[in-house]
Structure formats: C-alpha cells, structure tokens
VMD Tcl script that draws the C-alpha trace (Angstrom):
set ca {
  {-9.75 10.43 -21.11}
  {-7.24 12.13 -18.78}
  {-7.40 12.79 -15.56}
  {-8.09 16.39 -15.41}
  {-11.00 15.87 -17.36}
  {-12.91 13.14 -15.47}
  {-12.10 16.06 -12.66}
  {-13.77 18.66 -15.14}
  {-16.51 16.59 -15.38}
  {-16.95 15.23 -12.27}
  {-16.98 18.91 -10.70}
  {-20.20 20.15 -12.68}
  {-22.49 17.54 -10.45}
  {-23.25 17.43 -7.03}
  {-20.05 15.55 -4.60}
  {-22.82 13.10 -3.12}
  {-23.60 11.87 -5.83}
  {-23.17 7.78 -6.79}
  {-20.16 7.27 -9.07}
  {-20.75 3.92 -11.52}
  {-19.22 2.12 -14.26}
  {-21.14 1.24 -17.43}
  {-19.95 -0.78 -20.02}
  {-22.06 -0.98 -23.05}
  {-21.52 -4.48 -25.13}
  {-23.24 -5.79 -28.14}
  {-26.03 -8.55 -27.10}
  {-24.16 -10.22 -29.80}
  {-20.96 -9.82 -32.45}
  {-22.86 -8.69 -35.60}
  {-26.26 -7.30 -33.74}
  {-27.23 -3.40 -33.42}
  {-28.41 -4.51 -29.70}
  {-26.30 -3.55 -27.19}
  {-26.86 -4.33 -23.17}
  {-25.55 -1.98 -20.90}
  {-24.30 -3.71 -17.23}
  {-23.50 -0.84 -14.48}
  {-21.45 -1.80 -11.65}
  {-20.29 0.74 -8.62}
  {-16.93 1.84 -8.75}
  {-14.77 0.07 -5.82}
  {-11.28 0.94 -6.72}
  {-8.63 2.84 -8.74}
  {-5.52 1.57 -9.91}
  {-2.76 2.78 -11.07}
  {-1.85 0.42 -14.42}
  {0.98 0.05 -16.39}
  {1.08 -1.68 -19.97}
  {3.87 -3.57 -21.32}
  {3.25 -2.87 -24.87}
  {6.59 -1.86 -26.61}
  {5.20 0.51 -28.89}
  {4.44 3.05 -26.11}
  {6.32 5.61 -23.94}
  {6.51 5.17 -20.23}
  {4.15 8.26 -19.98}
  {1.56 6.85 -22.83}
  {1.62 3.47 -21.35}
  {0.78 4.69 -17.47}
  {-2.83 4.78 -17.17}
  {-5.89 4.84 -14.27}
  {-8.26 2.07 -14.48}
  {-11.48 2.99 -12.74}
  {-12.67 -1.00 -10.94}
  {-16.08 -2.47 -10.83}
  {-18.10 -5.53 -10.87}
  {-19.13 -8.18 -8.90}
  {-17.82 -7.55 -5.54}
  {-16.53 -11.12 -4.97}
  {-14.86 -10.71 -8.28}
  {-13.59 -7.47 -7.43}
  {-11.88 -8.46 -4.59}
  {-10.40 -11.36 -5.98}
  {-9.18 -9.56 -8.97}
  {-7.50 -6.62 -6.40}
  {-5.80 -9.58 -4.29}
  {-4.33 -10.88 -7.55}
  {-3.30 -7.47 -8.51}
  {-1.40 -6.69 -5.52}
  {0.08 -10.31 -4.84}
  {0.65 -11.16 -8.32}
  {2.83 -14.24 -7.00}
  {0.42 -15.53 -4.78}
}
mol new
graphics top color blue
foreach p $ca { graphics top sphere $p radius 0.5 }
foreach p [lrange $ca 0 end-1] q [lrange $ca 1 end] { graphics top cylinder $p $q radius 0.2 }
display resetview
C-alpha cells in the first residue's frame, strides 16, 4: 500500500478515531484457523531494504510499529542505535 492511499483511507473516518495494527496468523502452518492479535500503533519508520534486486525507490518503505510496549521500545532503541 502507498502512502497516499492509507491517507485516502484514513480520511473517510472520523480524525479521533484509534489507529491499530492487526496481524492475522494461522493458529497453526497447515490449519484454516487464523488468530488475529491487534496492537496500537506507536511509531513510524522510515525503512530501507538491502535486497539487491530492488531500486532505491522500490526498496524505501514505511513500516507502521506495534506491539508490546516494552518490546516496542526496545526494538526503536535498537533501531536508532544499531551499534549499541
């Protein structure tokens, strides 16, 4: 999704809303069950990947961050002080 369509979206609803993250999983591997674990969103980074195969444009991306806000915050520290 780009950017300018989360926007899109995000404009038809009401700006006090609650923004959250849900990521739907399988319960397990080969099962039709899936569990769905929703998590507010705390952050946005900007991401870069380092696979080869893309252009600098296609590899820049957004990452919207949630979770467990001790993990969270660990996960953002490492982020920004990789060499720590």
């Amino acid at each position: 999704m780009l950017v300018r369509e989360l926007i899109d979206i995000l404009s038809d609803h009401p700006g006090d809303l609650e923004v959250e993250l849900a990521v739907v999983a399988p319960v397990e591997e080969d099962s039709d069950d899936i569990t769905v674990d929703r998590y507010p969103v705390d952050g946005v980074l900007p991401w870069e990947d380092d696979d080869a195969d893309l252009s600098a444009e296609e590899s820049r991306v957004i990452w919207l961050v949630g979770g467990d806000e001790d993990d969270v915050e660990a996960f953002l520290d490492a982020v920004e002080e990789p060499d720590a």
